[in-house]
C-alpha positions in Angstrom: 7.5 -8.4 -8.3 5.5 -11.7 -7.2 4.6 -11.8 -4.0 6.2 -15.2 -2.4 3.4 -17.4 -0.2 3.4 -19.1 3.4 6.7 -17.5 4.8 6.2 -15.7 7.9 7.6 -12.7 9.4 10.3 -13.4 11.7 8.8 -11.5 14.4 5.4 -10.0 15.4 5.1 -6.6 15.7 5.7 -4.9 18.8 4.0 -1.5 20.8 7.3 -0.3 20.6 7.8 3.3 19.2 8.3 2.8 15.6 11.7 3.2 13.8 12.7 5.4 11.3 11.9 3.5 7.7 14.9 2.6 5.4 14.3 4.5 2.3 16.0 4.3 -1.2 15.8 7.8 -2.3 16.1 9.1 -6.3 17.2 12.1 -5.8 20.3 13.3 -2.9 18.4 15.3 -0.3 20.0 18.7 -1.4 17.9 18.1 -5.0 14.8 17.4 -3.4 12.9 20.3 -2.3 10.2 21.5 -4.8 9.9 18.6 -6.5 6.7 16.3 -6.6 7.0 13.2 -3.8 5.6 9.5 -5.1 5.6 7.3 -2.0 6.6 3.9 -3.3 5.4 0.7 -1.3 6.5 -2.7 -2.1 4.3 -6.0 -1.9 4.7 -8.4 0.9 7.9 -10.7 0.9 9.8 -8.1 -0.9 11.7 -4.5 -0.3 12.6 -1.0 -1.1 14.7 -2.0 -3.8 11.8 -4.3 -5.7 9.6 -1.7 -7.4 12.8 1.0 -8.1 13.4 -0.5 -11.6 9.9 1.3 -12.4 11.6 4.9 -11.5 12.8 5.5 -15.0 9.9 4.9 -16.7 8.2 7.5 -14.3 8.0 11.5 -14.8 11.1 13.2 -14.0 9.3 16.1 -11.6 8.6 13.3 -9.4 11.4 12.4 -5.8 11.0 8.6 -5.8 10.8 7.8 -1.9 11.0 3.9 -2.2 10.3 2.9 1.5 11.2 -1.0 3.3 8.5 -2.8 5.3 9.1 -2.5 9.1 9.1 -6.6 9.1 11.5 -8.9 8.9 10.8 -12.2 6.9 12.4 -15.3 7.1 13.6 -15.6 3.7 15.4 -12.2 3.8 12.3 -10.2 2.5 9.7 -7.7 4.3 6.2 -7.7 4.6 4.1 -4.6 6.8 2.2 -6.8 8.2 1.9 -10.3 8.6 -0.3 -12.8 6.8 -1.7 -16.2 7.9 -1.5 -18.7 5.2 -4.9 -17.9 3.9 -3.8 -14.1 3.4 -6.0 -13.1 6.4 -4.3 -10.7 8.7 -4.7 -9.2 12.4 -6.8 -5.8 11.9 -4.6 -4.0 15.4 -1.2 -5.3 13.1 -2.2 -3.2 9.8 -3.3 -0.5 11.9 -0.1 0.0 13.4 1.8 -0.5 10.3 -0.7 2.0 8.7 -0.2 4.6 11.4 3.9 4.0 11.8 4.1 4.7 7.5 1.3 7.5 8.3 3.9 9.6 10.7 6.9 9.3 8.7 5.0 10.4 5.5 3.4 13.2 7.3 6.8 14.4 8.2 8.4 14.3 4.6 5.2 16.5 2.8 6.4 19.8 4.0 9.6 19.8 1.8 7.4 18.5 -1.7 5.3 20.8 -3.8 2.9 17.3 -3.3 3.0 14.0 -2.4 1.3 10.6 -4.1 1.6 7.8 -3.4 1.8 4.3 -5.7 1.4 0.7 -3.9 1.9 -3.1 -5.3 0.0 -5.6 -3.6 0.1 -5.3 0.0 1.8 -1.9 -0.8 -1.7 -0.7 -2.5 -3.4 -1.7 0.8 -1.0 0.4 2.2 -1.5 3.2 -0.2 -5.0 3.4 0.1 -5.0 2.9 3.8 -2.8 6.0 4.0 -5.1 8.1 1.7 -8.6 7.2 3.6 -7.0 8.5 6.8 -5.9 11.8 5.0 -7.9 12.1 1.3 -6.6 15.8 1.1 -2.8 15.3 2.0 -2.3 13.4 -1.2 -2.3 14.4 -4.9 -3.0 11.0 -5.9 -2.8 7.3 -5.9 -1.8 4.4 -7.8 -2.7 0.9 -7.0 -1.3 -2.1 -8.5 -2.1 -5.8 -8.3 -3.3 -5.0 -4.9 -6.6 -4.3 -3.0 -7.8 -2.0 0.1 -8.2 -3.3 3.4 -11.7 -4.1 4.9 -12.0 -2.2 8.5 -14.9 -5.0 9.1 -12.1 -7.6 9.0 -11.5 -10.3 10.9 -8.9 -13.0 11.1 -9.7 -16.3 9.2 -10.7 -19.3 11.0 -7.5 -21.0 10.6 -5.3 -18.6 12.0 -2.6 -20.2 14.2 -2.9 -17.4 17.3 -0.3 -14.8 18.2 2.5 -16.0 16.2 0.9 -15.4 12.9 0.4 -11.4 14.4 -3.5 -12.9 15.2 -5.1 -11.9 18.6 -8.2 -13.6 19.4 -9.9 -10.7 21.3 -9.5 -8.6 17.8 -12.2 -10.9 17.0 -15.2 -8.5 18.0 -17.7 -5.9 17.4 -15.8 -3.0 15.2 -12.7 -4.2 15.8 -9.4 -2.0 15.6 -10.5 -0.7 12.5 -13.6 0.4 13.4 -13.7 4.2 12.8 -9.5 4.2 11.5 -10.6 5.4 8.0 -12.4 8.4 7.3 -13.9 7.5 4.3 -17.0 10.1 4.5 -13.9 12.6 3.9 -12.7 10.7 1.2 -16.1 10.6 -0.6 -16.0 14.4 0.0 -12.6 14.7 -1.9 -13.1 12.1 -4.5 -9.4 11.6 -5.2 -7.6 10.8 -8.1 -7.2 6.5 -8.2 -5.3 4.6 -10.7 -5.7 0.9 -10.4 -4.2 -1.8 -12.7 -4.6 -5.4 -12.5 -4.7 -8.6 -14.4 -8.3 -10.6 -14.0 -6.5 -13.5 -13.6 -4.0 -12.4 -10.7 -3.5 -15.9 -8.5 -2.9 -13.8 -5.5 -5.3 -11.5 -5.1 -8.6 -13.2 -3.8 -12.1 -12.3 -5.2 -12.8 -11.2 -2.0 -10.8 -8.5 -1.9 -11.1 -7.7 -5.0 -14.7 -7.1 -5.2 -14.5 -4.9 -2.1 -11.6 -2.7 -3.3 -13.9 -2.4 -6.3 -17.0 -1.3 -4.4 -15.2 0.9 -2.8 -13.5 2.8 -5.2 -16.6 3.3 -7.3 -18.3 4.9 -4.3 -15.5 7.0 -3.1 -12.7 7.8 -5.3 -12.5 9.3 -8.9 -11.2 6.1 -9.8 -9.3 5.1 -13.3 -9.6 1.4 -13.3 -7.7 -0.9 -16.2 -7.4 -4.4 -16.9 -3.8 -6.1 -18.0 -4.2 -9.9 -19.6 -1.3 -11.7 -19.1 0.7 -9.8 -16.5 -1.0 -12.3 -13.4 0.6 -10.5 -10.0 2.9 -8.3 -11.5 3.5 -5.1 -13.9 3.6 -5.2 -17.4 4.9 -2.3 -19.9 2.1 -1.2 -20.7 0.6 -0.6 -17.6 3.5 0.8 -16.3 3.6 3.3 -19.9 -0.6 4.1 -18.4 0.9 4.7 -14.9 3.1 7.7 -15.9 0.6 8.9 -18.2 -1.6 9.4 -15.3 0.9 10.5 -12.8 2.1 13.6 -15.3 -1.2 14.5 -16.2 -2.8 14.4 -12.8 0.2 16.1 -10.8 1.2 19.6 -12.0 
């Protein structure tokens, strides 16, 4: 569950109509309706099979949807959107990735009684993405070792150009991202947030961490708690805290 570092994707991605996601299901499709849906979103270099181990440990009312990055990496792992080798990204990149995930989860609510979602690294920015565009289509929301996504972002200085999913005329006033989230609504709602972390995660920069934290205090009912020792990962504990919160928050 460590993210690996400086691998790009092999391709950038495309305006192409998006492609149905592959999706490691826990549950046949015929066992499915009713039950409570938990959106699961892997971490960059990784895939739908990364975070299943977790499913046991999770409550059993719960249809694990475990879903694959749209992006190919070179090592045989996905990533949803690509990364320079600073971590900075290309805002129009992340908002199609956000709005690709956005339709196919849209169309798997109506068969759930609700539908959460849970995100590690990357797949938290994901998660939280998805839940400022809709606060009231989800139940809740755990966040791992991850962070939200900054709509006032901007690529780094070093990034290469187009071939790192960079454009230079995203460089701008507002930017792609400027109006995606609704986060007035979200402060309306004030959803349910669980996020874990370890102080010392190498991956995660204090950048991105201190936003995610300023913005969680200001817009979400937020459950934040600290894990020494487990760096950019999940530990037992926290994984012990994550059902907790899932079974007590979802009815």
């Amino acid at each position: 569950m460590t993210e690996p570092q400086n691998t790009a994707p092999s391709h950038a991605p495309s305006s192409a109509e998006p492609t149905e996601p592959f999706v490691r299901w826990s549950r046949p499709e015929a066992d499915r309706a009713g039950t409570h849906l938990l959106v699961v979103l892997h971490g960059y270099g990784a895939d739908e099979n990364d975070l299943f181990g977790i499913v046991p440990e999770l409550p059993a009312k719960f249809t694990i949807a475990s879903v694959r990055a749209p992006l190919v990496m070179d090592h045989g792992g996905y990533t949803w959107f690509p990364l320079t080798n600073s971590l900075q990204s290309s805002p129009l990149a992340v908002r199609a990735a956000i709005e690709d995930l956005q339709e196919w989860v849209a169309a798997q609510r109506p068969d759930f009684a609700s539908t959460s979602l849970l995100g590690f690294s990357m797949g938290m920015a994901m998660a939280t993405s998805l839940l400022r565009r809709e606060p009231e289509a989800y139940a809740c929301v755990v966040g791992l070792s991850g962070f939200a996504v900054d709509p006032s972002m901007t690529p780094g200085a070093d990034a290469a150009g187009p071939a790192d999913g960079v454009v230079p005329s995203e460089v701008s006033a507002g930017g792609p991202l400027a109006g995606f989230f609704d986060d007035e609504a979200v402060k309306a709602v004030k959803p349910k947030v669980f996020w874990g972390r370890d102080q010392a995660d190498p991956v995660i920069t204090q950048d991105k961490v201190e936003y995610t934290h300023a913005w969680m205090n200001e817009h979400v009912d937020m459950t934040k708690v600290l894990y020494a020792g487990i760096g950019h990962g999940i530990g037992p504990q926290e994984l012990r805290h994550v059902g907790e919160f899932l079974d007590y928050t979802v009815k």
